[in-house]
C-alpha positions as CSV (number, residue, x, y, z in Angstrom):
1,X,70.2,141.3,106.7
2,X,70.9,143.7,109.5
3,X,71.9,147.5,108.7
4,X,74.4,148.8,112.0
5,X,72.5,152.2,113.5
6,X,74.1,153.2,116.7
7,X,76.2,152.3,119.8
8,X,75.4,152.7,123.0
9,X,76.6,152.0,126.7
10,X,74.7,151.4,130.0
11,X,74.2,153.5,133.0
12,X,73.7,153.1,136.7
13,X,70.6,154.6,138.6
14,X,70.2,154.9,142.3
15,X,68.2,157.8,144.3
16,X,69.4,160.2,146.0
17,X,72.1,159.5,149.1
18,X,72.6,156.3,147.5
19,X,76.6,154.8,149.4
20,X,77.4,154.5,145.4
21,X,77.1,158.2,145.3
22,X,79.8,158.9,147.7
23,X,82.9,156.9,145.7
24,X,85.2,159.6,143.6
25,X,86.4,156.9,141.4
26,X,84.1,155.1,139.0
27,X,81.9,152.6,140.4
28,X,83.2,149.2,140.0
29,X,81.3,145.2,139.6
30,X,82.8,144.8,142.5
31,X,80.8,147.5,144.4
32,X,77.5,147.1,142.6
33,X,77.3,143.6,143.6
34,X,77.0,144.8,146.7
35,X,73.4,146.0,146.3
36,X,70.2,144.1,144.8
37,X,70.1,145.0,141.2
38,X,66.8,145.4,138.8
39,X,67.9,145.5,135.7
40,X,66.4,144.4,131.7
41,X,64.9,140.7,131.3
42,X,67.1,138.3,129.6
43,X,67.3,138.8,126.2
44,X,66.4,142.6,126.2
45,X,68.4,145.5,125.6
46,X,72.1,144.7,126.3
47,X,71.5,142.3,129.5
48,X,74.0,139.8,128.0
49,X,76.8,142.3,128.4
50,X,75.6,142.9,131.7
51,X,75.4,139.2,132.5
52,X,79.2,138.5,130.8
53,X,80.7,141.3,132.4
54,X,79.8,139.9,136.3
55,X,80.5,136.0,134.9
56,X,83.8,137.0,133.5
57,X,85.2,138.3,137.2
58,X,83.3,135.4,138.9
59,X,80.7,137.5,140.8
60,X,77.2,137.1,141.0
61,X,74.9,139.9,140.9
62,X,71.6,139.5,143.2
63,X,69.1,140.5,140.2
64,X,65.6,141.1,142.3
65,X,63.7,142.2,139.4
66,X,63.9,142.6,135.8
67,X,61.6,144.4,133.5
68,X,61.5,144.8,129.5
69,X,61.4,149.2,130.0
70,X,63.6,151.1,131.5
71,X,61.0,153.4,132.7
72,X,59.6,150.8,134.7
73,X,63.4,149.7,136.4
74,X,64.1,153.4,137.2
75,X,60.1,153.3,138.8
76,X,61.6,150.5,140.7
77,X,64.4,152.0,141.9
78,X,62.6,155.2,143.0
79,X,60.5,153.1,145.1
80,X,63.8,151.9,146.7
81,X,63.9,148.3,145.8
82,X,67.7,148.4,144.3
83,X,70.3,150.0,142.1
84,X,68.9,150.1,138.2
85,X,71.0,149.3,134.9
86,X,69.9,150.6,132.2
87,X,70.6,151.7,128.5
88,X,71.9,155.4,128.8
89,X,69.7,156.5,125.9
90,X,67.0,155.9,128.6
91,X,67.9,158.2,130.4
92,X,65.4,161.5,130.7
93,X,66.4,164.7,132.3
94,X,63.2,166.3,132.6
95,X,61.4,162.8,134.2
96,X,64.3,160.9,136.1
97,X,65.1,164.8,138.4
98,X,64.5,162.1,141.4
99,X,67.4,159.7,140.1
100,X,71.4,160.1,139.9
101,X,73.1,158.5,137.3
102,X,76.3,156.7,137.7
103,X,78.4,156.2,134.3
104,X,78.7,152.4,133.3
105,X,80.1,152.2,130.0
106,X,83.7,151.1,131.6
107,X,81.9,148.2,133.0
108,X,79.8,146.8,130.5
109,X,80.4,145.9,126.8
110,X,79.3,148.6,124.2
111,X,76.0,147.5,122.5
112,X,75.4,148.0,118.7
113,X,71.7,148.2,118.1
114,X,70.8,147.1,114.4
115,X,67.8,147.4,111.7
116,X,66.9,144.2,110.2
117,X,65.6,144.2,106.6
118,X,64.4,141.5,105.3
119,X,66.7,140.2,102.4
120,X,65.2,140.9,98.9
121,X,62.7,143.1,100.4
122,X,61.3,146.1,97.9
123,X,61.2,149.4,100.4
124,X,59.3,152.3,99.6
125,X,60.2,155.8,99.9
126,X,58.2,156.0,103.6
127,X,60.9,153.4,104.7
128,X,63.6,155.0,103.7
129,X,62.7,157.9,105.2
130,X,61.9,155.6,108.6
131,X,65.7,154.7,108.5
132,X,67.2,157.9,107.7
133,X,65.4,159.4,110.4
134,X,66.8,156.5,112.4
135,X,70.0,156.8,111.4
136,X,71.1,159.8,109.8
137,X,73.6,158.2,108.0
138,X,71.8,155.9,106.4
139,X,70.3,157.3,103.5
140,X,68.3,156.2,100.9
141,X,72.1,155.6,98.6
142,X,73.5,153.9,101.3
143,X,70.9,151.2,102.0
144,X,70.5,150.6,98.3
145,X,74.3,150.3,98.1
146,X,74.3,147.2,101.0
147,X,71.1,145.7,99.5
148,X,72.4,145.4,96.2
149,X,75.2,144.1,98.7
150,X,77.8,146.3,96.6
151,X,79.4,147.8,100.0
152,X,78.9,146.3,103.6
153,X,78.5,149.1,105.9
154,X,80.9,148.4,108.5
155,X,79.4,150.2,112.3
């Protein structure tokens, strides 16, 4: 069973004087497609939506390299190899100072990322704690509630 923690939305990196920079209007699939992209390996961190969004207006993006860590994508796009997506709770203001961010959540689907606990499972009060640090919201009552499968939580 899978408890719902928190949404979250994608963002485009480039370096400074990046051409995407220099648009007043949001960047669109359109544009991005434009550049080689580096961007999550399949099957990490929201590359699906990132996949769908390009398949669903018939473009194809020219992905040069993927990694499993944003720090290593935005390393990548420092270096000047491409434009970067990555999850915008990635994003550091204190180490990316040498990046500019470019808002992507109108371009990509939100992503919902989930706990999994295993069904039956007896927790103990260190994993409770775990979650609720997680997930503020889901406290100790809470969890109990949907593992006793009395009230889904809906995200």
């Amino acid at each position: 069973m899978t408890l719902p923690c928190y949404r979250w939305t994608h963002s485009i990196v480039v370096p400074p004087g990046h051409p995407l920079l220099e648009h007043t209007e949001p960047v669109t699939l359109q544009q991005l497609v434009e550049y080689p992209i580096i961007t999550y390996e399949l099957g990490y961190t929201g590359r699906a939506h990132i996949d769908d969004a390009f398949a669903q207006v018939g473009l194809h993006p020219n992905i040069v390299l993927t990694a499993m860590d944003a720090d290593v994508i935005k390393t990548y796009v420092e270096l000047g190899m491409g434009v970067g997506i990555v999850a915008s709770i990635a994003l550091d203001a204190e180490r990316d100072q040498t990046l500019r961010i470019l808002d992507a959540r109108h371009l990509f689907e939100i992503n919902l990322t989930r706990l999994a606990i295993r069904r039956g499972a007896c927790l103990r009060g260190y994993a409770y704690s775990f979650i609720e640090t997680f997930v503020p919201t889901l406290n100790r009552q809470a969890v109990e509630r949907v593992l006793a499968n009395l009230a889904p939580l809906d995200p």
